[in-house]
N, C-alpha and C positions, 0 to 999 in steps of 0.2 A: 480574433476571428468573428466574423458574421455569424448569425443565425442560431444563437447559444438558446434560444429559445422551443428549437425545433424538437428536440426529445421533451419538453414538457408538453407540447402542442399535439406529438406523439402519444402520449399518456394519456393525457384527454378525451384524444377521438377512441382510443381500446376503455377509456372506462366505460365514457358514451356508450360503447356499444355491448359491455357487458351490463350496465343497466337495462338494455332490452332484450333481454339475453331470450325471451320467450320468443320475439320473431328472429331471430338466427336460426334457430332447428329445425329441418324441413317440416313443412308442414303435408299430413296427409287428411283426405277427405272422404270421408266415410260415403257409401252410394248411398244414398236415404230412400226410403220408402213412401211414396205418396200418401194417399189413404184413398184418393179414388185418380189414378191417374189414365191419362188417355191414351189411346192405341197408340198412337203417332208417338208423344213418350215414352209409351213401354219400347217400342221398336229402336228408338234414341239410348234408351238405357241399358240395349241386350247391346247396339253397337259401343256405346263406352267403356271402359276399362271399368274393372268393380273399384279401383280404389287410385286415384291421383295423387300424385307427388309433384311436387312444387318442388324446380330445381331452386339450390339458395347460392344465390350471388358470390362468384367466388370469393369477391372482398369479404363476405359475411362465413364462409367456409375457413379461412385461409385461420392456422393460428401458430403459435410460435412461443416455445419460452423464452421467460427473462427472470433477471435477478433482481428484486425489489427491498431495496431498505423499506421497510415496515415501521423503521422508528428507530431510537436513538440507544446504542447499550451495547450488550455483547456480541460474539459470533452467529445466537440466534437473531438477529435482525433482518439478518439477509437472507431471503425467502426464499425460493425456487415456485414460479408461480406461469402458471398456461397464458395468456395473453391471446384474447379473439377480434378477427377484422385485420384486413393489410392495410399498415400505415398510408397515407394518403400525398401522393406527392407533391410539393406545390414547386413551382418554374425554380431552376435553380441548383434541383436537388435532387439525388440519388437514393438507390433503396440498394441494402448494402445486406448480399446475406453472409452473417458473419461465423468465423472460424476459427477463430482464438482469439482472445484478449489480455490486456496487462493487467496487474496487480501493481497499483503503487500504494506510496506511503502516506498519500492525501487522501485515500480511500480507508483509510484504517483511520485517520485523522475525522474523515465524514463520519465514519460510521457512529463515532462519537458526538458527533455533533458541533465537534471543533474547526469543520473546514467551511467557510460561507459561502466557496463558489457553488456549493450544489444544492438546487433545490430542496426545501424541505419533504421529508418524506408525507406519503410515501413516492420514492423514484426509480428510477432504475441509474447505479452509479458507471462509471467506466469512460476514463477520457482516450482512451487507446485500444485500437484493433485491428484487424486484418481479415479480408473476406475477397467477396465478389459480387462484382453491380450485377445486381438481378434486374433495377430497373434503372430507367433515369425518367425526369421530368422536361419538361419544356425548356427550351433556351441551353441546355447542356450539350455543350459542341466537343469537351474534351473529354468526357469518359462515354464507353459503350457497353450494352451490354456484356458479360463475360469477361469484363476487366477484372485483373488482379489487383487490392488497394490496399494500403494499407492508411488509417484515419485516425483523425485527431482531432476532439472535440470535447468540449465545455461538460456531457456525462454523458448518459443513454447509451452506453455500448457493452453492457453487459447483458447481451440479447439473442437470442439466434438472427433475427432481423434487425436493420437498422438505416433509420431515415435521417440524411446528413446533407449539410451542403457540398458540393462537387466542389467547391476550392476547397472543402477541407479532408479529402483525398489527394493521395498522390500513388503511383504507380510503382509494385512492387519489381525489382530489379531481377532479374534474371537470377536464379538457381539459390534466392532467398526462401526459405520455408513462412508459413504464415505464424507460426512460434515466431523467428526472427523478426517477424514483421511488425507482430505485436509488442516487440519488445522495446522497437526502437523510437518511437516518435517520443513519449514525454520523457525518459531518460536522457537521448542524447541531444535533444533539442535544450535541453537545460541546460547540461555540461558544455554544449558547443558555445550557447551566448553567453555564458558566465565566464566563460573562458578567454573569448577572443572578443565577444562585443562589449565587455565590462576590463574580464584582466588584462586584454592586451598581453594574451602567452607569448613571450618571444622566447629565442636560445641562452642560455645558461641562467635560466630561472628557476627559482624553487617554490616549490606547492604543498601546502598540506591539504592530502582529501581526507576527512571523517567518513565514517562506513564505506571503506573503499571496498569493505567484498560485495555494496549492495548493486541495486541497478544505475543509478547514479556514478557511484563511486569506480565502478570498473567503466562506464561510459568516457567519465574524465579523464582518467587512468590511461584509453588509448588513446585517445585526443591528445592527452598529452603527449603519446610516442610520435605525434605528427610534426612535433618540434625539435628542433636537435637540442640531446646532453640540459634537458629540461630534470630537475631532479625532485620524485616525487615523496613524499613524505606518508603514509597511510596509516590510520588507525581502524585496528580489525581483533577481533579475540584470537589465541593467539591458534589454532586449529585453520584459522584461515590465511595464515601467514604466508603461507608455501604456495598459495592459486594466487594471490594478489602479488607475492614477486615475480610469479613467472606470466604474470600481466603487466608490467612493469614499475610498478611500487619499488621506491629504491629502499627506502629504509620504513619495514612494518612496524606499527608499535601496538601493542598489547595495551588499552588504553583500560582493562579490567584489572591489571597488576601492579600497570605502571602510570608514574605524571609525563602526560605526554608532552606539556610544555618543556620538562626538565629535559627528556629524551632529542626534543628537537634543538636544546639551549647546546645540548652537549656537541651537536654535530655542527647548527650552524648559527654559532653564537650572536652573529650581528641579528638572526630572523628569518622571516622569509618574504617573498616577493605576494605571496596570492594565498589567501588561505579561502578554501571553502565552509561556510558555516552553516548546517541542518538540524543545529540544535536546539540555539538558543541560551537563552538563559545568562548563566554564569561565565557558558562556556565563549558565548561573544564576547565577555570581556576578556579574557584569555587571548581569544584567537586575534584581536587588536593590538595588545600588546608583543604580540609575539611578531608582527608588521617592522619590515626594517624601514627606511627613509625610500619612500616613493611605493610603501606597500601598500595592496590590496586587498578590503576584509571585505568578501561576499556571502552575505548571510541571502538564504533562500529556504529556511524552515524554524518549526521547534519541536523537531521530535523530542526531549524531553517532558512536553507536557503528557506523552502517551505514558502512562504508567499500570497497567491490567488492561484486563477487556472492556471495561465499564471507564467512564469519563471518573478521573482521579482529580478532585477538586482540590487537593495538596498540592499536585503536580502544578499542576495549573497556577495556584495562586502563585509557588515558587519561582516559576519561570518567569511569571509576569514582574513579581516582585525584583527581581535580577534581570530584569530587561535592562538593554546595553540604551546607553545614551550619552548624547556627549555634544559640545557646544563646539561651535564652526571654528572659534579661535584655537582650540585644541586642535583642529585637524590642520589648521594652516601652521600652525610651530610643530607639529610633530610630521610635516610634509605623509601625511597617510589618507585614503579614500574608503570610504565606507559605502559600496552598493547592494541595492536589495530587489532580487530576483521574485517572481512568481508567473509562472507560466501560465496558470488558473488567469490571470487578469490583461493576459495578450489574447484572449480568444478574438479581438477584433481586428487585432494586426494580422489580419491575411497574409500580407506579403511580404514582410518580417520573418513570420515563421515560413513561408514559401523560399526564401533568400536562404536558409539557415539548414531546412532541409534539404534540398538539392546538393549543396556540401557536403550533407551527409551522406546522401546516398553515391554521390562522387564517390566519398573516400569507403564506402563497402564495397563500390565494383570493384577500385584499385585494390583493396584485399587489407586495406592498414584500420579497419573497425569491425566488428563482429561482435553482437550480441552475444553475452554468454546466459544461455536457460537455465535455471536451475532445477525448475521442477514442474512438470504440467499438473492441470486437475481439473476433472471435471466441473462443471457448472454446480453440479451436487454437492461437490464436496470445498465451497465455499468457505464455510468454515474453518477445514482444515487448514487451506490454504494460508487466509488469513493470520493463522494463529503459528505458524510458521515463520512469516515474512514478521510478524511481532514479537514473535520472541527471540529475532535476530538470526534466526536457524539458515537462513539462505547463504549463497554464494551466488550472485548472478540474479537473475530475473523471475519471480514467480508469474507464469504462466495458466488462463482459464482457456477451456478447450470447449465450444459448444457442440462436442458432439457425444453424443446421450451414452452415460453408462452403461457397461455392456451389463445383462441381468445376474452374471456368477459376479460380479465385482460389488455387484448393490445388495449381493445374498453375502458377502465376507463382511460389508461396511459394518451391521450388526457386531458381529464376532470381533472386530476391529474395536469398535466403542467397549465391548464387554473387555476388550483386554487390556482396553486405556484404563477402563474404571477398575479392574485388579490391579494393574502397576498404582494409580494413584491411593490404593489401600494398600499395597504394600511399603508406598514409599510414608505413605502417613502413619505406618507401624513401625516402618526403621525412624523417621521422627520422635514419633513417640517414643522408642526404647532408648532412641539416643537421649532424648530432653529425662526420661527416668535416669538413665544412667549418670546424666551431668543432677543431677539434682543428690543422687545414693552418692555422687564422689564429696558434691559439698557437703552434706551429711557427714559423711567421713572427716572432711578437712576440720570443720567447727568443733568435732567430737574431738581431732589430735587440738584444736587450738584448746580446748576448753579440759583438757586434762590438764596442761601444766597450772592452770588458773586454778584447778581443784588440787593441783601438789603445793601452791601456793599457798590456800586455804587451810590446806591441814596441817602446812608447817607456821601458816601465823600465830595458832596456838602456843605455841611449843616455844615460837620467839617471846610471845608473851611471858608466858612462865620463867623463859630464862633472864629476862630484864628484871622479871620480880626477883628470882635469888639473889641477884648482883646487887639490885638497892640495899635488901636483907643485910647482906655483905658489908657494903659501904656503912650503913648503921652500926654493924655492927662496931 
């Protein structure tokens, strides 16, 4: 897509303007007092107002929150911060006020500083939202104001406002909520071209999706139902086992208990036709070998490198270390294709991604795709959000909602941290009693191993002295 540049150009012109942040605030003018002033004055002076207000431009009035990565590390990075001045429109382009946004898993990946499509901080992140044109610019013949949108773009959509190009809108479908709306562009635009412009999904073929309860993973999941007796393979903890079959996952696997390789060897032992890959690492090579003849490995991630809140240089080196690789003559005797997906570097393919959407919204009129949400949250409560979708807790789509906490919800939020930080001392005292308790059993075990060692001990003696009487004997 064009125009990836337009949320930093955005950025710019609200820093711009809070560096003059002294002529933004009205200004007012005190009457002043001459020291010898003239009748004709005074008479000027009793007609003027005692005090003047200078109206301020509403571009200069106009302001808006957004979510700004501040810098590179945990769940504090992302700020909740005031933004002064209405973005500035140039021919093209749309002003989008927005209503909810996505949560994906290249946003947990920026935050760390591991994803290169987003500006360095500080920025504002979010390639997915859903709003309404509040303006448009010049040369914009297909959107108008009070259009429903939902948008897709390279970041800057974690905003109440938001300046985009009008190709990269498209129009929300009749009786979609703007949660739905958010939910759909970078998920199923992924699953759709990985699927049909890479796998080539046809009928009685088999797929493994990895995190198939995420936003991805259930996206594919019904794309898949769009093909007949297509048979899905899914790995998910095993809690989420029962929402991803009755999405159509034919066989779950618990990839925390079990080898999922072994599980799919069991069922379909030649392999499979398309395997999805967002891991990386080790797990590419796995999901190549498990490729029958004419199969499909489409890597499109490496969440493995994400390991805590903070950027895990272990993880990292691992994964890099166990990057999949493999030379051409290998794929022409083992008849297999190796493709690799990133949506972050189609932002200039307009009409790619324009082809791929329209499909998609096709198949939510006809009623065979539906975003499943799994959880809204405030702009405030970012953080939590974040730390949800990373610690694998969802089912479906985690959802940002720009509209403002209500004030008893932001009066619990307190009470809510104070009783995260009790659970985490209390789970750090059942640690602790456990790691005492496992220490008092070994104590115990060495204490039973180290008795027979002391019955041993006191009966060496005792053998001694009886070998002595025997020699004794034998002399004798």
């Amino acid at each position: 897509m064009s125009g990836e540049d337009a949320p930093a150009e955005q950025q710019n012109a609200v820093d711009q303007k809070q560096e003059t942040k002294p002529s933004e605030e009205p200004k007012t003018t005190e009457p002043s007092e001459p020291e010898s002033p003239p009748a004709a004055g005074a008479a000027e002076a009793v007609a003027a107002p005692a005090a003047a207000t200078e109206k301020v431009p509403e571009e200069e009035a106009f302001t808006y929150r957004s979510l700004v990565l501040t810098g590179y590390g945990g769940y504090d990075k992302v700020k909740l911060q005031v933004k002064k001045g209405k973005p500035a429109l140039k021919a093209g382009e749309v002003l989008v006020r927005v209503k909810a946004c996505g949560l994906n898993f290249s946003d947990l990946l920026a935050r760390q500083g591991l994803y290169d499509r987003l500006p360095s901080p500080p920025v504002t992140p979010g390639m997915e939202c859903s709003g309404v044109v509040e303006a448009v610019g010049e040369e914009v013949t297909e959107r108008k104001v009070g259009d429903k949108v939902l948008v897709l773009n390279r970041c800057g959509l974690w905003q109440e406002v938001a300046v985009v190009p009008a190709s990269h809108t498209f129009p929300i479908p009749e009786g979609m909520s703007f949660e739905e709306a958010a939910a759909l562009p970078v998920n199923y635009v992924t699953a759709y071209m990985m699927l049909f412009d890479f796998g080539n999904l046809r009928p009685n073929q088999s797929i493994l999706i990895h995190a198939a309860a995420g936003g991805v993973g259930i996206a594919a999941t019904q794309l898949c139902q769009t093909v007949k007796d297509v048979t899905v393979f899914g790995t998910a903890s095993a809690n989420k086992h029962e929402t991803i079959t009755q999405g159509g996952v034919t066989h779950p696997i618990d990839y925390r208990t079990k080898d999922y390789v072994e599980e799919v060897r069991k069922i379909s032992p030649k392999g499979l036709d398309i395997v999805l890959d967002p891991l990386g690492g080790s797990d590419t090579h796995k999901a190549y070998n498990l490729l029958k003849p004419m199969g499909k490995l489409i890597t499109y991630g490496a969440s493995n490198m994400l390991a805590g809140q903070k950027k895990n240089l272990l993880a990292v080196a691992k994964n890099w270390y166990h990057q999949f690789s493999i030379h051409t003559l290998s794929l022409i005797q083992g008849n297999k294709s190796v493709c690799g997906f990133h949506l972050g570097y189609l932002d200039g393919e307009t009409e790619l991604i324009s082809q791929a959407m329209t499909i998609i919204l096709d198949l939510y009129r006809q009623g065979k795709i539906k975003p499943r949400i799994d959880s809204t949250w405030h702009l405030e409560q970012v953080g939590d959000a974040m730390r949800k979708m990373q610690e694998r807790n969802n089912i479906g789509k985690v959802i940002l909602i720009t509209e403002p906490m209500p004030e008893e919800e932001k009066k619990e939020e307190p009470k809510k941290e104070d009783k995260k930080e009790e659970k985490k001392k209390d789970d750090k005292k059942k640690d602790d009693k456990k790691k005492d308790d496992a220490k008092k059993e070994e104590k115990k075990d060495d204490k039973k191993k180290e008795e027979p060692k002391k019955e041993e001990k006191k009966e060496e003696p005792k053998k001694e002295e009886e070998k002595k009487e025997e020699a004794k004997k034998e002399e004798k």
